[in-house]
C-alpha positions in Angstrom: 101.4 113.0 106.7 102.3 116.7 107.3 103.4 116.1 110.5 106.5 114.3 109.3 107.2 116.7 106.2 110.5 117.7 107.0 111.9 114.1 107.3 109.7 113.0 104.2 111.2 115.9 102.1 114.1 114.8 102.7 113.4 111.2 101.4 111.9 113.3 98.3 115.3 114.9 97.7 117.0 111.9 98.1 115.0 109.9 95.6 114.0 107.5 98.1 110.5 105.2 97.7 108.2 105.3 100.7 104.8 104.6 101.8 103.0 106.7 104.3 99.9 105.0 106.6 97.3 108.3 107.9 94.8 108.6 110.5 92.1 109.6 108.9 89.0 108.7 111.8 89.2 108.1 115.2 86.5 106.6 117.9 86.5 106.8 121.2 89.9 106.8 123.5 92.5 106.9 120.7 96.5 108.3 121.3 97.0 110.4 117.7 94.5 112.0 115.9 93.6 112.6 111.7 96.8 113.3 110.1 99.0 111.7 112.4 101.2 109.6 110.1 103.9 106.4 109.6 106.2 106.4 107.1 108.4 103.4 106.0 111.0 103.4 103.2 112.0 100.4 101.0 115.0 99.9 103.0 112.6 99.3 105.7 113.2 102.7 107.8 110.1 103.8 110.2 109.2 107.6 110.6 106.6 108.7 112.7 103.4 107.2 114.5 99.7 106.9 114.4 99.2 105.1 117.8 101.9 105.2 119.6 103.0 101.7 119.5 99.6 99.8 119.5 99.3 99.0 115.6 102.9 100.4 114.4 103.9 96.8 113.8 100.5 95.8 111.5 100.7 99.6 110.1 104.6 99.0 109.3 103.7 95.7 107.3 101.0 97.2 105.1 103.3 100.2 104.3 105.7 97.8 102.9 103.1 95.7 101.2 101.9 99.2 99.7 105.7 99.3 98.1 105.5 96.3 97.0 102.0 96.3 94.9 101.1 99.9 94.6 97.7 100.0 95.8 96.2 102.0 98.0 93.8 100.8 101.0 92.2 101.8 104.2 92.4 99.5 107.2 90.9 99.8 110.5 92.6 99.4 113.7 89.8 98.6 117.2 90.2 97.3 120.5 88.8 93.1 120.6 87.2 91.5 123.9 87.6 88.6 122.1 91.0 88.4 121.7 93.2 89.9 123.8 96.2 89.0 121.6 94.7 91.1 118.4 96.3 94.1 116.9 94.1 96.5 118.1 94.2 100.0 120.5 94.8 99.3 124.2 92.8 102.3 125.1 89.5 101.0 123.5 89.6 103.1 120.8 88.8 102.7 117.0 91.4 104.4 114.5 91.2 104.3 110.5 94.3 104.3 108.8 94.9 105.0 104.9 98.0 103.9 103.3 99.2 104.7 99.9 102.6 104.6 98.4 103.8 107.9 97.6 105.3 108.3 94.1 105.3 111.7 92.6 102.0 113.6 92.2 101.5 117.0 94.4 103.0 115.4 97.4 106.6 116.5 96.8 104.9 119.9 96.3 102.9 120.3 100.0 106.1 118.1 101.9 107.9 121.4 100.3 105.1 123.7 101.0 104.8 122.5 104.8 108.4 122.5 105.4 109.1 125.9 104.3 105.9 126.8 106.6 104.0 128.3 104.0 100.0 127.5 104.2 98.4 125.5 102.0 96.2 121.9 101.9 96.8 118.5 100.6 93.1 116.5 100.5 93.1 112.8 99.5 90.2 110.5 99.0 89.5 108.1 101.7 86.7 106.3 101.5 84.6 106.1 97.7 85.6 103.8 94.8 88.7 102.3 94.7 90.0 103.4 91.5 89.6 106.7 92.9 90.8 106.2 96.8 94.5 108.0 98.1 94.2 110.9 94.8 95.4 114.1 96.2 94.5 117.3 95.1 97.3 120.3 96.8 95.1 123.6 97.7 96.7 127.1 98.0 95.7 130.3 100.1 94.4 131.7 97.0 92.2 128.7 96.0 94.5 127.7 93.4 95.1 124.1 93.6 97.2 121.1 91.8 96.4 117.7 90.8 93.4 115.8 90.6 90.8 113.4 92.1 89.8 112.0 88.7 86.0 111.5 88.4 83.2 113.8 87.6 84.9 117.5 86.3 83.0 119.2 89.2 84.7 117.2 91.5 88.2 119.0 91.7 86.6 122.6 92.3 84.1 121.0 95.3 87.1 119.1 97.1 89.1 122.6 96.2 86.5 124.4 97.6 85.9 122.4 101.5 89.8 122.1 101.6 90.3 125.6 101.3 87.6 126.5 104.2 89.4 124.2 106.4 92.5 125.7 105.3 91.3 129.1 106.4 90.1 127.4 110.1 93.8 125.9 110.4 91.7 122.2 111.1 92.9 118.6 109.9 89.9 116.4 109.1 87.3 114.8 106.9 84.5 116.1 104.8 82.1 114.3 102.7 81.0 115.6 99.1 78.9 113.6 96.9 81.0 111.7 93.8 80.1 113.8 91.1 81.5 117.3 93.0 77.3 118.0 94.1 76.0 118.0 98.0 74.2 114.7 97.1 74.5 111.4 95.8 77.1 108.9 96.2 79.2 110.1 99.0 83.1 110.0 99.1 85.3 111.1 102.5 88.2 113.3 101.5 90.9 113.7 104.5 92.5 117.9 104.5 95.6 118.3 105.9 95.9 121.9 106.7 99.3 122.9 107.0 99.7 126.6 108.4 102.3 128.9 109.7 103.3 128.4 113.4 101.0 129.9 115.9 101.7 132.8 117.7 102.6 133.0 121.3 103.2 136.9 122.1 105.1 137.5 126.0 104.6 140.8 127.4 107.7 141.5 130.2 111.0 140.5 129.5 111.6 138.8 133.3 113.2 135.1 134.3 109.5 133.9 133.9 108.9 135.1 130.7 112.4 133.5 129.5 111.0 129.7 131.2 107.6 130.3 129.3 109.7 131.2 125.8 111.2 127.6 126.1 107.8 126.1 126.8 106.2 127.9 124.2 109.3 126.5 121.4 108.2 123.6 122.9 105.1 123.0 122.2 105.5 124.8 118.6 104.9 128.2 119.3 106.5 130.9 116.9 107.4 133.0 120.1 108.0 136.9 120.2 109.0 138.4 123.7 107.8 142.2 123.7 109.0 145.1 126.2 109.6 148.8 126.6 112.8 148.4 128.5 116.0 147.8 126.2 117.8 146.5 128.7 115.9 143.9 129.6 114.8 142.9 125.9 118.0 141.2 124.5 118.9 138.2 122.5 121.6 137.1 125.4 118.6 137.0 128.0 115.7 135.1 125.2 118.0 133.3 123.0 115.2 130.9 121.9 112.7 133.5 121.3 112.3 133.6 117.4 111.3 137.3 117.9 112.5 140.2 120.7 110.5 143.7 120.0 111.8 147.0 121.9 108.3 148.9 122.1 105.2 149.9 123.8 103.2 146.6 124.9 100.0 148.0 123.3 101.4 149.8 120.7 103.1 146.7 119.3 100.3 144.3 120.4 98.2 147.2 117.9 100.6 147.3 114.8 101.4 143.2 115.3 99.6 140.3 113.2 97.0 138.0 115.5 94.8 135.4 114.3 92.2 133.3 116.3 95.0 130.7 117.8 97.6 134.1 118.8 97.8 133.6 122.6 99.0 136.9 124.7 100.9 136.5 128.1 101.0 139.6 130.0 103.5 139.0 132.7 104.4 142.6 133.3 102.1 143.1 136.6 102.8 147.0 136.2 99.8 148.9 135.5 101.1 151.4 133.0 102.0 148.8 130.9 99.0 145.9 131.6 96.1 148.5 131.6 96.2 149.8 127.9 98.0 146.3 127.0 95.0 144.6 128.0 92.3 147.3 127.0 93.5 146.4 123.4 94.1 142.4 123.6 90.5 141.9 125.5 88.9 143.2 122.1 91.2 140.8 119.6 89.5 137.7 118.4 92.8 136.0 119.9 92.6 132.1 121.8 93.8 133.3 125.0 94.6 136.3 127.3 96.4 135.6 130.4 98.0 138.4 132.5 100.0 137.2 136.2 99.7 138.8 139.6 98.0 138.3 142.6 94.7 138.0 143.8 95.1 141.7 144.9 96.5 143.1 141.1 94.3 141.4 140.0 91.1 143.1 141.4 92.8 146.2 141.1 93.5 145.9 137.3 89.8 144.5 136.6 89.1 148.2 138.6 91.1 150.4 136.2 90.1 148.0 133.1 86.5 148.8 133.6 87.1 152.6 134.1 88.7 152.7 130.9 85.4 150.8 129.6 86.5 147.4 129.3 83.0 145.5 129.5 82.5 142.1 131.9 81.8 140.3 128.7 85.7 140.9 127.7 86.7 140.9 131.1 85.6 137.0 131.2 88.0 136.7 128.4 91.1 137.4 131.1 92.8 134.8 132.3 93.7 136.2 136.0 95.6 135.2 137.7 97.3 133.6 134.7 98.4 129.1 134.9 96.5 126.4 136.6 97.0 126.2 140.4 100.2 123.4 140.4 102.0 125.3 143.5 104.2 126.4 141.2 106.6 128.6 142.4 109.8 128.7 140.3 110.1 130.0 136.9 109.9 126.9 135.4 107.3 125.5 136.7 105.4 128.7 136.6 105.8 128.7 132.8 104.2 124.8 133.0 101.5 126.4 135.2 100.6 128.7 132.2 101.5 126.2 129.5 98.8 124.0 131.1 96.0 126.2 130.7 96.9 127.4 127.6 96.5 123.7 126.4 93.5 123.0 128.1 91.8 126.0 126.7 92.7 124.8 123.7 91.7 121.5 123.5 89.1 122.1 125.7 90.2 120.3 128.9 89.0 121.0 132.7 92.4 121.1 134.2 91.9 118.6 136.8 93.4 115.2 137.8 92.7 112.1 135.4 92.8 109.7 138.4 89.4 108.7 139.3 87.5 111.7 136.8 84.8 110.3 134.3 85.8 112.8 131.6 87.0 112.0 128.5 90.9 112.1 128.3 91.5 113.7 124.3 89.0 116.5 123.8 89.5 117.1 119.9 86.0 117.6 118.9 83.4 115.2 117.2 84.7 111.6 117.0 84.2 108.8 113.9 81.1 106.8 114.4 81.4 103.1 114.2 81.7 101.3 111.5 82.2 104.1 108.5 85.0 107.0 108.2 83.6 110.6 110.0 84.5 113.8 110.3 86.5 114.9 113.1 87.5 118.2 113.1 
């Protein structure tokens, strides 16, 4: 549900009564994954998704039957051979869906925390016993936390304690502890919603690419800072969208700068006074991607003076180079979706090629839920 917070905050503030429906465990071919959420009011207004139209209508009717009797429950959502008619996913897929009316508890308190992009973890029972299903504990940085599961007294510090590591990971997904807060005995599923910071998109080279790739980067939710040595070329009026313009040394700021293991660095300087020592640094950062543009011929010549300043091949193979999938691209734009396209599929874990007539599987979000219980998908 984090991924509508801003609109459900606002529903908090105005005093309004809603019910949210959550993925909590896909299977197979399915269109949104664990914490993908629908929200309806009781006026009847819709926010938000969690299959992108298959369900919404049966997920829509069991929020308002939430509003209307309070209980919790968890419903799953397949595709039938059967039936061609049912409500089910098109794709083939299996989704499980948790819907709970939301009144009070620590959910004003991580819609605020999410909204005001500070980090911190809401975990809800999803599968165990009923009396005990949709509780929500709220987990902090500092492995604080608010509210309750009910249940054994160990329980609170166990959930606390696996929502906090996913926390620290940044992932969205389900664990199972056993009831009474131990490794063992009668299991029950909690679903953690990590909600973090942004993640970090850094630009090296303040040209007309770099200002296409600032927009893509915004786009796809990127907090994006545009770094480079040259003041005139740095400037608000040239990045207006970048939520960060640094006048400095490309390595020196990429040095004194916070990264984190989902930071992705695009060098698109092609100068080697400023890529050499830029990239000597970035290659050793525990960082999701390096990509630096030129062609074919820059490229061998920076992999020369990279090694002669003792870059190894094993950080080398880290270098994206020449940076994007090959599209053609040749304008800025589409440059900047070149890059943006392997950025995702190195992130999810993608091959880059065509979906028509491939055998590969088209979401690649980790392990999926088997059938016919609630897994963990990370």
């Amino acid at each position: 549900m984090l991924d509508i917070a801003e609109e459900l905050h606002r529903w908090v503030e105005q005093g309004r009564e809603f019910a949210v429906a959550t993925v909590v465990a896909v299977g197979g071919s399915a269109p949104r994954q664990p914490g993908a959420a629908l929200a309806v009011d009781s006026d009847g207004t819709a926010i938000g998704s969690v299959s992108g139209g298959c369900v919404e209508g049966a997920v829509y009717e069991l929020c308002q039957q939430a509003l209307e009797d309070g209980e919790t429950v968890v419903e799953r959502f397949g595709y039938s051979d059967e039936d061609a008619f049912a409500v089910g996913l098109t794709c083939g897929g299996v989704i499980d869906i948790l819907v709970t009316p939301v009144r009070g508890g620590v959910f004003p308190a991580a819609l605020a925390a999410a909204v005001s992009g500070e980090a911190a973890a809401l975990a809800r029972i999803v599968d165990g016993p009923t009396d005990l299903r949709g509780r929500a504990l709220l987990v902090h940085p500092d492995g604080t936390y608010e509210g309750g599961l009910g249940g054994h007294p160990e329980l609170d510090r166990t959930a606390a304690g696996e929502a906090l590591a996913m926390l620290d990971a940044g992932r969205t997904g389900t664990v199972e502890i056993g009831e009474d807060g131990s490794r063992c005995g009668q299991p029950l599923t909690l679903l953690v919603e990590s909600s973090v910071p942004a993640p970090r998109m850094i630009v090296f080279g303040a040209i007309d690419f770099a200002s296409a790739l600032v927009r893509v980067g915004k786009f796809l939710g990127y907090h994006v800072t545009v770094c480079d040595a040259r003041p005139v070329f740095a400037t608000p009026a040239r990045f207006p969208e970048a939520d960060e313009i640094v006048v400095d040394w490309p390595h020196r700021y990429l040095e004194s700068t916070e990264v984190d293991g989902r930071t992705v660095l695009c060098v698109l300087t092609h100068d080697a006074k400023f890529d050499v020592p830029l990239l000597e640094a970035a290659l050793k950062l525990p960082v999701a991607y390096v990509g630096a543009m030129g062609s074919r011929r820059t490229h061998e010549d920076r992999n020369k003076r990279l090694r002669e300043v003792g870059v190894s091949d094993l950080e080398l193979a880290r270098l994206r180079s020449p940076i994007g999938l090959d599209l053609g691209a040749r304008t800025p734009e589409e440059t900047a979706l070149s890059i943006a396209a392997e950025i995702v599929a190195n992130r999810r874990g993608g091959s880059g090629t065509s979906l028509t007539g491939a055998h590969t599987p088209i979401h690649h979000d980790g392990p999926r839920a088997p059938d016919g219980r609630i897994g963990s998908v990370a």
